[in-house]
ROTORMAR-757285 format. One line per field, with one value per residue: residue in three letters; chain; residue number from 0; x, y negated, z of N, C-alpha, C, O in turn. Coordinates in nm, 3 decimals. Each point is the difference from the previous one (the first is absolute). Layout:
<tornus>
residuo	ALA, ...;
cadena	A, ...;
num	NUM, ...;
n_px	X, ...;
n_py	Y, ...;
n_pz	Z, ...;
ca_px	X, ...;
ca_py	Y, ...;
ca_pz	Z, ...;
c_px	X, ...;
c_py	Y, ...;
c_pz	Z, ...;
o_px	X, ...;
o_py	Y, ...;
o_pz	Z, ...;
</tornus>
This chain:
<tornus>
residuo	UNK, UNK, UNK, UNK, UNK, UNK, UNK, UNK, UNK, UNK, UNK, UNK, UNK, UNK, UNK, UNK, UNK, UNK, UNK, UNK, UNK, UNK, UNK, UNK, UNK, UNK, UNK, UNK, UNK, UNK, UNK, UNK, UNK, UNK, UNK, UNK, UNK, UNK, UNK, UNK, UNK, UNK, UNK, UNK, UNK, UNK, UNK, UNK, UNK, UNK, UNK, UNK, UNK, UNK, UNK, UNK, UNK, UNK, UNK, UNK, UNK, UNK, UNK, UNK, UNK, UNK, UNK, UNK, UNK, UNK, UNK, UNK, UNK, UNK, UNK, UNK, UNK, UNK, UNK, UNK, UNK, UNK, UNK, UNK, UNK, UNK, UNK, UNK, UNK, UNK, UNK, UNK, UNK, UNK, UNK, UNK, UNK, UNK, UNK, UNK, UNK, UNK, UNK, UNK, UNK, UNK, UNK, UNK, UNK, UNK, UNK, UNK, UNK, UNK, UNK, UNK, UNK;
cadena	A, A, A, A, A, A, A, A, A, A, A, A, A, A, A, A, A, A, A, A, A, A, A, A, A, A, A, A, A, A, A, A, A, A, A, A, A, A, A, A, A, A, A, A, A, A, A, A, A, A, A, A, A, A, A, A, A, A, A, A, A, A, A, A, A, A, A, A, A, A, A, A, A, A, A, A, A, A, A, A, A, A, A, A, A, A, A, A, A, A, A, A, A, A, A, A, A, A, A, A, A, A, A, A, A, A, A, A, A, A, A, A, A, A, A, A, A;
num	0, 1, 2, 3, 4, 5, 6, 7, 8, 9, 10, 11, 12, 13, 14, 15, 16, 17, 18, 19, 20, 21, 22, 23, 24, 25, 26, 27, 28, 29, 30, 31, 32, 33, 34, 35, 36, 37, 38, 39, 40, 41, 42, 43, 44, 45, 46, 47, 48, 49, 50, 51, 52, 53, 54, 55, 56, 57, 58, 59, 60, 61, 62, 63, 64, 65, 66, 67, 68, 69, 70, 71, 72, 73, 74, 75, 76, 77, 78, 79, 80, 81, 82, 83, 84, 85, 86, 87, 88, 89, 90, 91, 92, 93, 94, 95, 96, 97, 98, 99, 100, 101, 102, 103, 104, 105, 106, 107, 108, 109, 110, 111, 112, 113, 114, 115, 116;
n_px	0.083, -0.200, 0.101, -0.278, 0.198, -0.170, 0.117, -0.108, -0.159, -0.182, 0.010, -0.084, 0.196, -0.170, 0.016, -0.152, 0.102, 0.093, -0.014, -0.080, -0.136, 0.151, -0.001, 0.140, -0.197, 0.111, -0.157, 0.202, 0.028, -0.209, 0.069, -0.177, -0.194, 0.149, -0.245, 0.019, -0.139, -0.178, -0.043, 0.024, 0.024, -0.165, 0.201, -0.047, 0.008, 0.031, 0.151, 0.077, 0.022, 0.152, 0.075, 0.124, -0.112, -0.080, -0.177, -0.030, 0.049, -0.277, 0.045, -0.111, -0.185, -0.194, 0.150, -0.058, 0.151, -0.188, 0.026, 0.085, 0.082, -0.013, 0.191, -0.132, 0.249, 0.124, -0.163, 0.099, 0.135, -0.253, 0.043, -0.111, 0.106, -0.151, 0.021, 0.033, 0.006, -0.116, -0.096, -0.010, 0.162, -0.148, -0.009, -0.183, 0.148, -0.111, 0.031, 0.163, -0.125, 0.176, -0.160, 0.079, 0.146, 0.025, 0.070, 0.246, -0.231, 0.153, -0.118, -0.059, 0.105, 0.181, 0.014, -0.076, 0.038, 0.110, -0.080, 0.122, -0.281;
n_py	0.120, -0.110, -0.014, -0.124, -0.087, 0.026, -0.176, -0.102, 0.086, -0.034, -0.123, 0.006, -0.125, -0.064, 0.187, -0.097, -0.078, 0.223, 0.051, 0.099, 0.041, 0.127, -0.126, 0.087, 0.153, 0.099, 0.058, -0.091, 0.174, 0.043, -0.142, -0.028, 0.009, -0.188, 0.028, -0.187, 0.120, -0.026, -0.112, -0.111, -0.179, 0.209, 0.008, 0.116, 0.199, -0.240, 0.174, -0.095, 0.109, -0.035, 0.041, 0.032, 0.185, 0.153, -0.080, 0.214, -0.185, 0.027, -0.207, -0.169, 0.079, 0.133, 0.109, 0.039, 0.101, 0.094, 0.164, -0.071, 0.141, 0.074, 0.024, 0.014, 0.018, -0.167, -0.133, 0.171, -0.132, 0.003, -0.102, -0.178, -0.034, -0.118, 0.026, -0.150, -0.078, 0.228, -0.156, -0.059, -0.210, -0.164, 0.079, 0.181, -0.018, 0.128, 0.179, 0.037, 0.120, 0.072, 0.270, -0.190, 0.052, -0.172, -0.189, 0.025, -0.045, -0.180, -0.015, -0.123, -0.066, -0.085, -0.164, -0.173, 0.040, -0.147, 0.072, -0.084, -0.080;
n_pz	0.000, -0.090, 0.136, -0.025, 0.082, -0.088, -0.193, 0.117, 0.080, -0.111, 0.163, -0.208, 0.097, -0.135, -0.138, 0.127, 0.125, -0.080, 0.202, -0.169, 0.236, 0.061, 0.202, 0.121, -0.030, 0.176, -0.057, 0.057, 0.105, 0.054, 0.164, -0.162, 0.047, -0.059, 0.076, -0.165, 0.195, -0.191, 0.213, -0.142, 0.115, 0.094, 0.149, -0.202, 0.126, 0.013, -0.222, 0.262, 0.161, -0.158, 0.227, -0.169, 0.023, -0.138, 0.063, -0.079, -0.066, 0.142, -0.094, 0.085, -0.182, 0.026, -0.052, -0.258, 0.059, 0.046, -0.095, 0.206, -0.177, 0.233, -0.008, 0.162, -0.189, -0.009, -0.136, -0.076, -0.064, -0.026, -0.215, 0.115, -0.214, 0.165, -0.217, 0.128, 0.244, -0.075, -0.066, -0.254, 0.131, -0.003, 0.234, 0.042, 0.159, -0.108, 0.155, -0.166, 0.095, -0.002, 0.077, -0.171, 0.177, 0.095, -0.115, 0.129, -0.018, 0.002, 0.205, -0.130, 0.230, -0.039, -0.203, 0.157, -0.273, 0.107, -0.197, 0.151, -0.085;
ca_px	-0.083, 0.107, -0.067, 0.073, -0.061, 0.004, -0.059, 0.021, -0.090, -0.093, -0.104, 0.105, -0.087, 0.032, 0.177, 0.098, 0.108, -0.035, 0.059, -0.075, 0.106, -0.003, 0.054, 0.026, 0.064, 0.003, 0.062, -0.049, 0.097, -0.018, -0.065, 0.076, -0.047, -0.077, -0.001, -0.087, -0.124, -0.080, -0.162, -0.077, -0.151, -0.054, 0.050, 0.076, 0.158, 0.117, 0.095, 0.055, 0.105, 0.083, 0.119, 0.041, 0.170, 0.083, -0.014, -0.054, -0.105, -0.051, -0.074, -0.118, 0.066, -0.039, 0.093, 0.151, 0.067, -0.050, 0.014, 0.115, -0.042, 0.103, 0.000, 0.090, -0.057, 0.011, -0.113, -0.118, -0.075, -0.014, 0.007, -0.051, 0.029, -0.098, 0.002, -0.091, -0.112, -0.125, -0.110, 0.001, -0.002, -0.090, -0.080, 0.104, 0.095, 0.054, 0.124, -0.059, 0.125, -0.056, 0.049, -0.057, 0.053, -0.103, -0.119, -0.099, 0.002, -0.015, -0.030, 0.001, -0.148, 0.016, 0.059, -0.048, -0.022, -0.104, 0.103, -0.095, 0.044;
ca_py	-0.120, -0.109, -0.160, -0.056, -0.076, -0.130, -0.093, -0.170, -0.034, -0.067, -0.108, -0.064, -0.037, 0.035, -0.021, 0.059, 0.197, 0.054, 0.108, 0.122, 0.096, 0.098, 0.126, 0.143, 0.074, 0.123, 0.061, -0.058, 0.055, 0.028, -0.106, -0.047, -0.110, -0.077, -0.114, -0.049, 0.000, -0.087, -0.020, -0.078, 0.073, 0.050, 0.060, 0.113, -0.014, -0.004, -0.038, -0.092, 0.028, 0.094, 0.035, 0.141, 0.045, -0.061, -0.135, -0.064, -0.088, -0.073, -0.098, -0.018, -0.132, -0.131, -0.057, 0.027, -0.143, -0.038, 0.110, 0.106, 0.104, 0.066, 0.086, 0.057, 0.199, -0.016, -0.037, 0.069, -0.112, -0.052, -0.139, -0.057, -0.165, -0.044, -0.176, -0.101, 0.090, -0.050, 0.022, 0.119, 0.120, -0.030, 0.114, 0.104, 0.007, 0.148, 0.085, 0.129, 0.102, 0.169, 0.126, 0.038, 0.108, 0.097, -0.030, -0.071, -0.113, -0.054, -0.148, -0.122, -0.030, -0.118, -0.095, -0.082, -0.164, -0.079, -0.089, -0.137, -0.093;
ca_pz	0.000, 0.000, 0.030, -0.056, 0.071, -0.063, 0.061, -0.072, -0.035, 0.070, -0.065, -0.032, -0.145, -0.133, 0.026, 0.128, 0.014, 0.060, 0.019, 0.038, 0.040, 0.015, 0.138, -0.009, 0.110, -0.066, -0.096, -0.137, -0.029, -0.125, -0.056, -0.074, -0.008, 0.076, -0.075, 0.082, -0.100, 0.049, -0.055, -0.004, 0.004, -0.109, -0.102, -0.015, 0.039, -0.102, 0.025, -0.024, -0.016, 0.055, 0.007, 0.045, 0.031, -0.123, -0.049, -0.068, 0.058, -0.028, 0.018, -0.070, -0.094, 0.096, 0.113, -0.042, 0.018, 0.126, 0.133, -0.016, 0.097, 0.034, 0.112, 0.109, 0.072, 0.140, 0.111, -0.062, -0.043, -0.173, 0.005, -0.105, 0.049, -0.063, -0.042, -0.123, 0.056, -0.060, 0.055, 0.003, 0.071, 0.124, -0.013, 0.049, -0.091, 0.036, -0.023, -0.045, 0.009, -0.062, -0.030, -0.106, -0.055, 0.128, -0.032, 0.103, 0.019, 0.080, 0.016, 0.145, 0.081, -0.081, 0.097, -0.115, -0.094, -0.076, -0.073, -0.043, -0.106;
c_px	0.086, -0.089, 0.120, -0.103, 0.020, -0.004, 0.107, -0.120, -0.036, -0.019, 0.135, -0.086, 0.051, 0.142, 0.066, 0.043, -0.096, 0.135, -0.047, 0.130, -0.085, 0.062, -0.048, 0.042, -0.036, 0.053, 0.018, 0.141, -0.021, -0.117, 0.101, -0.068, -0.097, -0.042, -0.143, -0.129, -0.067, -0.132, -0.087, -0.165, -0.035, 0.070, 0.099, 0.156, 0.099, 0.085, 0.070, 0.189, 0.063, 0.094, 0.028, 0.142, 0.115, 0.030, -0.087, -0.108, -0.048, -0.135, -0.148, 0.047, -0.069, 0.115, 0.116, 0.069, -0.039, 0.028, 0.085, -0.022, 0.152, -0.006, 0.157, -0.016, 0.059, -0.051, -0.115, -0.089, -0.005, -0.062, -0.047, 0.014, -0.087, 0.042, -0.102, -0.122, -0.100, -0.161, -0.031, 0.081, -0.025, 0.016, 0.104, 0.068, 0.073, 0.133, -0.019, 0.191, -0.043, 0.162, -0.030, 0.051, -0.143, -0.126, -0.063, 0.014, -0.054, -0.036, 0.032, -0.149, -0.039, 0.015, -0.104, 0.090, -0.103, 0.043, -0.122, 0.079, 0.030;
c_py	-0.125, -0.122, -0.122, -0.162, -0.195, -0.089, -0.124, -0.014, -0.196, -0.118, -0.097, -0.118, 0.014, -0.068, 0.073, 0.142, 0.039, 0.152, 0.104, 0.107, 0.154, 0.147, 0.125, 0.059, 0.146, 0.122, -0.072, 0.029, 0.061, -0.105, -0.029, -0.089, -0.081, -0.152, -0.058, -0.074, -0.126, 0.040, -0.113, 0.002, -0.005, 0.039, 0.103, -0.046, 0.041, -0.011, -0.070, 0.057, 0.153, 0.029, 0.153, -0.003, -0.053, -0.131, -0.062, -0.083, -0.027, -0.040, 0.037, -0.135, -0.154, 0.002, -0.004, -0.163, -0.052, 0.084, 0.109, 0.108, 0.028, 0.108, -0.007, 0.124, -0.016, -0.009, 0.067, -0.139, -0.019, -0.117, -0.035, -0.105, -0.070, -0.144, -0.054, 0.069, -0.075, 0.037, 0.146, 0.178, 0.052, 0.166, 0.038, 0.046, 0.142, -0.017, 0.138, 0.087, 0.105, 0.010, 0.060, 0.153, 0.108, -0.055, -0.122, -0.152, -0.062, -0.131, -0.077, -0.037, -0.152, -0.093, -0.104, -0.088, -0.082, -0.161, -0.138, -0.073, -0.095;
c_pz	0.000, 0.058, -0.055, 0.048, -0.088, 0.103, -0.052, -0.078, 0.024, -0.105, -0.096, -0.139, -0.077, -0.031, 0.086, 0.008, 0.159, 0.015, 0.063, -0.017, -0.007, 0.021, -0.094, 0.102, -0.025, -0.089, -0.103, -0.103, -0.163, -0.094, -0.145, -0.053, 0.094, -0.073, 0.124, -0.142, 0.102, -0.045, -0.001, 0.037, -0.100, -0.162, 0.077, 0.047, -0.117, 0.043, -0.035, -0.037, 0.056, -0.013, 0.027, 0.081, -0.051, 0.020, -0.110, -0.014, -0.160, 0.005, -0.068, -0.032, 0.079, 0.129, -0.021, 0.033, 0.105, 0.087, -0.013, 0.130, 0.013, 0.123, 0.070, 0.078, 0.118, 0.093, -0.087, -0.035, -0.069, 0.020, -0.134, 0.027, -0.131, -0.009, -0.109, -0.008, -0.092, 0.083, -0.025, 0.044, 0.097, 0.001, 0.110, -0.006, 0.048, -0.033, -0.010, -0.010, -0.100, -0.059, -0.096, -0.003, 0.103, -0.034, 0.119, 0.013, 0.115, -0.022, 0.127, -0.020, -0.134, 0.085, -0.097, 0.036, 0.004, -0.060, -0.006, -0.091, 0.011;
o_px	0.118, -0.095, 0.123, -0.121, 0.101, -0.042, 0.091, 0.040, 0.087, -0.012, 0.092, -0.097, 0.116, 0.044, 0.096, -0.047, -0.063, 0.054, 0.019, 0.088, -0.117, 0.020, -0.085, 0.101, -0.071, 0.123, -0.089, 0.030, 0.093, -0.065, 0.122, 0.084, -0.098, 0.083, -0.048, 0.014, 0.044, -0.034, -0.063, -0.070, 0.037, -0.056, 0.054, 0.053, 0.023, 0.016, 0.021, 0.045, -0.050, 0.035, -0.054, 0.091, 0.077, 0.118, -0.021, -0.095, 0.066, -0.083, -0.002, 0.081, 0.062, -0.050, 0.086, -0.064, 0.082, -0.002, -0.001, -0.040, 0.072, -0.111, 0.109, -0.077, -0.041, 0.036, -0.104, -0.118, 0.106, -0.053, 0.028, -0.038, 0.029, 0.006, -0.047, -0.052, 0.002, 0.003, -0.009, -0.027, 0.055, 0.013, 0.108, -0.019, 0.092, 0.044, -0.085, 0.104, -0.118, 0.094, -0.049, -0.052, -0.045, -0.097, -0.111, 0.113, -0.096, 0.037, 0.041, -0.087, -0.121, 0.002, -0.009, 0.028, -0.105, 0.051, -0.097, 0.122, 0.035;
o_py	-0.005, -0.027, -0.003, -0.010, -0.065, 0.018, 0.021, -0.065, -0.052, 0.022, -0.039, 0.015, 0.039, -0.104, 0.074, 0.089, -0.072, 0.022, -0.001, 0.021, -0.013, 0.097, -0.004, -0.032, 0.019, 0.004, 0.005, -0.082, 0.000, 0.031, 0.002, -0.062, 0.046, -0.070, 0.056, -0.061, -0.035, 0.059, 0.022, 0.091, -0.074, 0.010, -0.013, -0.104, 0.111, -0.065, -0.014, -0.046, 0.066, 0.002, 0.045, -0.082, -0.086, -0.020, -0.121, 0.071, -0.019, 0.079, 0.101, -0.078, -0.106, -0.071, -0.017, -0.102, -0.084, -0.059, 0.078, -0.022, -0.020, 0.023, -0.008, 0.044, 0.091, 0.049, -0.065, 0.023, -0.020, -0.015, 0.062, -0.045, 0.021, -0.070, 0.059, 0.058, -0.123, 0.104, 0.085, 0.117, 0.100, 0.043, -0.053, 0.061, -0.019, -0.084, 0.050, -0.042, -0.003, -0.068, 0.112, 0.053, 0.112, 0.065, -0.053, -0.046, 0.054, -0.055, 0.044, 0.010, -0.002, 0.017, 0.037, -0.053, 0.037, -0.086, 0.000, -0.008, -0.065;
o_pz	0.037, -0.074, -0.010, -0.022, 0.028, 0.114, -0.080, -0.096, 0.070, -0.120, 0.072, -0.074, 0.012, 0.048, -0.022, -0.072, 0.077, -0.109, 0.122, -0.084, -0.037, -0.073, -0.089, 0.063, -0.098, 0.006, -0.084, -0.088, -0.080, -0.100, 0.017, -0.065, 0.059, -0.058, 0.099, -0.106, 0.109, -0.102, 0.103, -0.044, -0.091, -0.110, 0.110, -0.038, -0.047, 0.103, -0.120, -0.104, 0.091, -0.118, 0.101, 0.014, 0.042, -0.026, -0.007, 0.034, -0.103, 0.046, -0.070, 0.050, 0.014, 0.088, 0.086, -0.024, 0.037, 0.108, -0.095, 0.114, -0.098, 0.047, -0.056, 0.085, 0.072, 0.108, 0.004, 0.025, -0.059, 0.110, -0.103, 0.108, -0.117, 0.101, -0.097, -0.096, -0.011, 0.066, 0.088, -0.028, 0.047, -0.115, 0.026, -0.106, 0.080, -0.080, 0.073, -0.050, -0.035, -0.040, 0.010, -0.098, -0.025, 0.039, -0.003, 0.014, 0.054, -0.104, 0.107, -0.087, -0.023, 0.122, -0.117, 0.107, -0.053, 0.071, -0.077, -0.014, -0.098;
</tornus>
């Protein structure tokens, strides 16, 4: 099992940055990918980014140039650093681990964004 705990969430205006963190704890030893999804009310949870093992990173095209995802395997911490905050990314904002080889995925409890105009 893996828990995985968000937060830097909260209220920013438009423009402004935001840094959303996400703890890892557990087995997470065979984790090889990790990215962080959002939901908006009344719409479906989309993905915003991802990083593997590897390093390799990437983006959805609405946050390309605005938001960078990284991780620290030291402190099991993955990170999303949010700039040139828009209204429309107002939403919840998950962190997601998975074990694409065992099939197992994980979430966080979410953290809200909320971006004023």
């Amino acid at each position: 099992q893996v828990q995985l705990v968000e937060s830097g969430g909260g209220l920013v205006q438009a423009g402004g940055s935001l840094r959303l963190s996400c703890a890892a704890s557990g087995n997470i030893a065979s984790i090889n990918v990790m990215g962080w999804y959002r939901q908006a009310p009344g719409k479906q949870r989309e993905w915003v980014a991802t990083i593997l093992v590897s390093g390799s990173i990437t983006y959805a095209d609405s946050v390309k140039g605005r938001f960078t995802i990284s991780r620290d395997s030291g402190k099991n911490t993955v990170y999303l650093q949010m700039n040139s905050l828009k209204p429309e990314d107002t939403a919840v904002y998950y962190c997601n681990f998975r074990d694409t080889y065992r099939g197992h995925n994980y979430w966080g409890q979410g953290t809200q964004v909320t971006v004023s105009s």
